[in-house]
N, C-alpha and C positions, 0 to 999 in steps of 0.2 A: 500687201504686194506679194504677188507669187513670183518666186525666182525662177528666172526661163534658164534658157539653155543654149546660147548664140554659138559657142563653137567648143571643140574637148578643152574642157578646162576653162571655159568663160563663160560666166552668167549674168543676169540682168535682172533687175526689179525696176517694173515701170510704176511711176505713180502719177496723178495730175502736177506739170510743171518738172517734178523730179524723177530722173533717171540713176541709179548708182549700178555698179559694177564690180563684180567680185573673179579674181582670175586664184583659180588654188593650183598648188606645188603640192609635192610630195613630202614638206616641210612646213611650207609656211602658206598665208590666204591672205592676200591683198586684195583691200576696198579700196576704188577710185572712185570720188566723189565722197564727201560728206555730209552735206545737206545744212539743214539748219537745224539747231540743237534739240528740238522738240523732237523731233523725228528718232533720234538716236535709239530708245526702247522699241520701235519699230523696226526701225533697219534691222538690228541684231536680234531679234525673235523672228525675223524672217529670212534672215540668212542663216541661222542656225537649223531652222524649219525645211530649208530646202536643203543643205548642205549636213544633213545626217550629225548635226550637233557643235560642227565646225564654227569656230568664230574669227574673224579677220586676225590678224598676227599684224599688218602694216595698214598703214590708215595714210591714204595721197589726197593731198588736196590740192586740186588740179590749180587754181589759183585761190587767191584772197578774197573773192564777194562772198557775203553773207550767206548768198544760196548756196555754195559752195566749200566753205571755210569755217562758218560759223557757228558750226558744231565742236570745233576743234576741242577746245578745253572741255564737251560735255564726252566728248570718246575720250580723254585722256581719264579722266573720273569712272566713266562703265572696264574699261578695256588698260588698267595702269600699265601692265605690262609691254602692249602693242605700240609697236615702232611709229611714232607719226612725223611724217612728210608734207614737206613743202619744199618751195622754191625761196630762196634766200629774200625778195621783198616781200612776200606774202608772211614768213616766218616772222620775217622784222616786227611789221604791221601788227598782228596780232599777239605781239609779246607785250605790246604798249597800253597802258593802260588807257591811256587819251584817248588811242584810236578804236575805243570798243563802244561806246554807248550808240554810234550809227548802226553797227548790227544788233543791240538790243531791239531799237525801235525797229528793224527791217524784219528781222526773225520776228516780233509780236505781231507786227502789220500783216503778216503774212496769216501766221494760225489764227488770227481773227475774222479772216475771209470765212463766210458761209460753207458749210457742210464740211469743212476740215477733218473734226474730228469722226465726223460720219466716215469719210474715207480712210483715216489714219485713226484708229481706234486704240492706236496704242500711243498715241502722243502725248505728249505733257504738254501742264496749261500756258504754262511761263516758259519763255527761251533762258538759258544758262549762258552764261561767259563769264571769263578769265581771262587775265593773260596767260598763255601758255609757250611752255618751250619743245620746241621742235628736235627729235631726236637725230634725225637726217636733213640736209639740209639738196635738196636735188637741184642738177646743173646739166645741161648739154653732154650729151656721149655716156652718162650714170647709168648702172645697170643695177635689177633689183633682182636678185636671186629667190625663189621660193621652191627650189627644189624639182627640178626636171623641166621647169619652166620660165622665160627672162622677162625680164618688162625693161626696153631699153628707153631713156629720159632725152627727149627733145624742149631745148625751150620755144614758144611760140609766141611771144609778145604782140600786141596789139591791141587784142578784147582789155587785156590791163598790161602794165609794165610786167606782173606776176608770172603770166599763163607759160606751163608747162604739158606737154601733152606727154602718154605713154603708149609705148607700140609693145605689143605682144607678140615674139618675133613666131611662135610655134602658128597661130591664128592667123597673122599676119592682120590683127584687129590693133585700130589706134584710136586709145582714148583722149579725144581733143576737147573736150570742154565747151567752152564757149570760143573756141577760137576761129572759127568760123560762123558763117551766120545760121540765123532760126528760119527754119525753113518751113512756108504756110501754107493753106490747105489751097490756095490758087495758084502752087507751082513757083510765085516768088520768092525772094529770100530776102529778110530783113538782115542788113550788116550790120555783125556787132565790134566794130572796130573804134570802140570807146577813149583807148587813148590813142593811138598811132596808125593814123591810115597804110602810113606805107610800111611800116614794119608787120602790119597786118596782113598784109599783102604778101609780105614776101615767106609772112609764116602758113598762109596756103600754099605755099608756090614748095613750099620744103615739104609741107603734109602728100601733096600732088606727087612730089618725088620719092616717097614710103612707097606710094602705090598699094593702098592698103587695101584689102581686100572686104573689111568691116569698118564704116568709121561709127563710131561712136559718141556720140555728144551729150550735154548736161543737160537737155531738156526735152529731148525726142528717140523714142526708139532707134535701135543699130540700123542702121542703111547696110547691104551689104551685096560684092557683086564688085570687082575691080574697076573695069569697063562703066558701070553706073556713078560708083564714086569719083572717081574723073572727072565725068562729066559735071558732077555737084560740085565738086571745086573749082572747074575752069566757070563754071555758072557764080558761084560764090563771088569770083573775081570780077566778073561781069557784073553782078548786081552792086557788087560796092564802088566802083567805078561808074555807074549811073546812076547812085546815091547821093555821092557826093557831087557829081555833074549837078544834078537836082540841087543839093544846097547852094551852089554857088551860083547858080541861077536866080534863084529865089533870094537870096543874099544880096545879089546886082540889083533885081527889082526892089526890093523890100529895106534892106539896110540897119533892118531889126530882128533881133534873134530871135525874140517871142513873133513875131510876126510868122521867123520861117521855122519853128518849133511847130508852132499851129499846123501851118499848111502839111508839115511833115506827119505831124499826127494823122491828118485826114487823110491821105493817102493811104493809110493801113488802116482805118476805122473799123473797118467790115474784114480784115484779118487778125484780130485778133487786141489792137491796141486797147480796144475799151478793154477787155478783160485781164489786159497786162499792161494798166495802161501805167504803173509806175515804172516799169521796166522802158518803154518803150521810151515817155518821156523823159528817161532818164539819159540813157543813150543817145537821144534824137538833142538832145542838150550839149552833150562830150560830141558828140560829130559839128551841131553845127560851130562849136568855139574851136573846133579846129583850122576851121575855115574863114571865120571872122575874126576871129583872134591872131591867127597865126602860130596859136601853140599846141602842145598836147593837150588831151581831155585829161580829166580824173581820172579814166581806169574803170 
């Protein structure tokens, strides 16, 4: 992954599925995003590659999923020194030993997909985990100092109870994670509001209020352009509220969640589901027990 160059002092490595993010100071180099642990020999030969030999100093992970998190304990091992971040449930979770073996299998499931290592050539074969302990623990209004540079901490719940996002106030660039939806090659957007629709909601409605000028997400290059992202979020909002419309529709008629899992599936077949189709059914699973249940998703 060749490291771009999105705005002074923020860069980007695109790869299939995964996006990471590197913002340097005049002090220190904060990675947002982790990935999944195989990746880690990659990430840092390629930030080091484009950043003149620089290596992350803080390591944020935007919430707790596997794709995102579950690197954690193999950056504590490459990188001992570097500060690592999270948000107080995502830190909890992965200090536990119980809760680790669903990212062993999620992280393997993944580098077993076809041409991986063709793409990611410096991967390793087997995913690593641990429990690990979090040096910072990040919270609403937290700032991260790296030297002429701030990264101020918004929480944004919804995609999980976890989700924290960071705004780059010099860029005016906000790294949200999954907290908003995956946005697909037909202009729609699949909502990822996995455990809490309306806390989901209202953490686009706080991102809408940054007014950011770059957003930046976990799985798709920067959008950028004030007036364009805007419009992505007030459309965000609009799609998850016709989403959900949709499930409870299908929920009246049907009365069965695999019934309306299915149907949900087919809807995005031909965007992208067959080829993510763990993720989607995964989500399409926490949305509809929202609604038939009455309660939160998973996360």
């Amino acid at each position: 992954m060749k490291i771009r160059k999105l705005a002074e002092n923020v860069y980007y490595l695109a790869g299939p599925f995964f996006v990471f993010y590197v913002v340097t100071g005049t002090e220190k180099v904060a990675l947002i995003e982790l990935g999944i642990s195989q990746l880690v020999p990659q990430i840092l030969h390629d930030i080091k590659e484009g950043l003149a030999g620089r290596a992350p100093d803080i390591l944020i992970a935007p919430h707790g999923h596997f794709d995102h998190a579950g690197s954690s304990a193999r950056w504590r091992k490459e990188l001992p020194a570097a500060i690592l971040c999270a948000s107080a449930p995502a830190a909890k979770m992965l200090s536990d030993e119980k809760n680790l073996a669903p990212y062993i299998r999620s992280m393997k499931s993944f580098s077993d997909t076809p041409f991986f290592n063709q793409v990611f050539p410096m991967a390793e074969t087997e995913p690593f985990i641990a429990p690990v302990y979090f040096d910072r623990i990040l919270k609403e209004g937290d700032k991260i100092e790296l030297g002429g540079e701030t990264l101020e901490v918004f929480e944004t719940p919804g995609h999980s109870a976890c989700s924290i996002s960071l705004f780059h106030v010099n860029s005016r660039s906000l790294f949200c994670s999954d907290a908003c939806g995956m946005p697909l090659t037909s202009g729609r957007i699949w909502p990822s509001a996995f455990f809490d629709k309306n806390l989901y909601l209202n953490s686009i409605s706080k991102m809408a209020g940054i007014a950011p000028k770059h957003i930046c997400t976990g799985h798709n290059p920067p959008m950028s352009g004030e007036e364009r992202n805007q419009r992505y979020l007030a459309k965000n909002i609009e799609a998850t509220d016709n989403f959900f419309a949709r499930i409870e529709a299908l929920w009246s008629e049907h009365g069965d969640k695999e019934a309306v899992q299915k149907a949900l599936f087919a809807d995005y077949k031909n965007e992208g589901a067959q080829l993510l189709a763990f993720v989607f059914k995964y989500g399409n699973k926490e949305m509809v027990r929202q609604v038939a249940d009455g309660v939160q998703g998973r996360g």
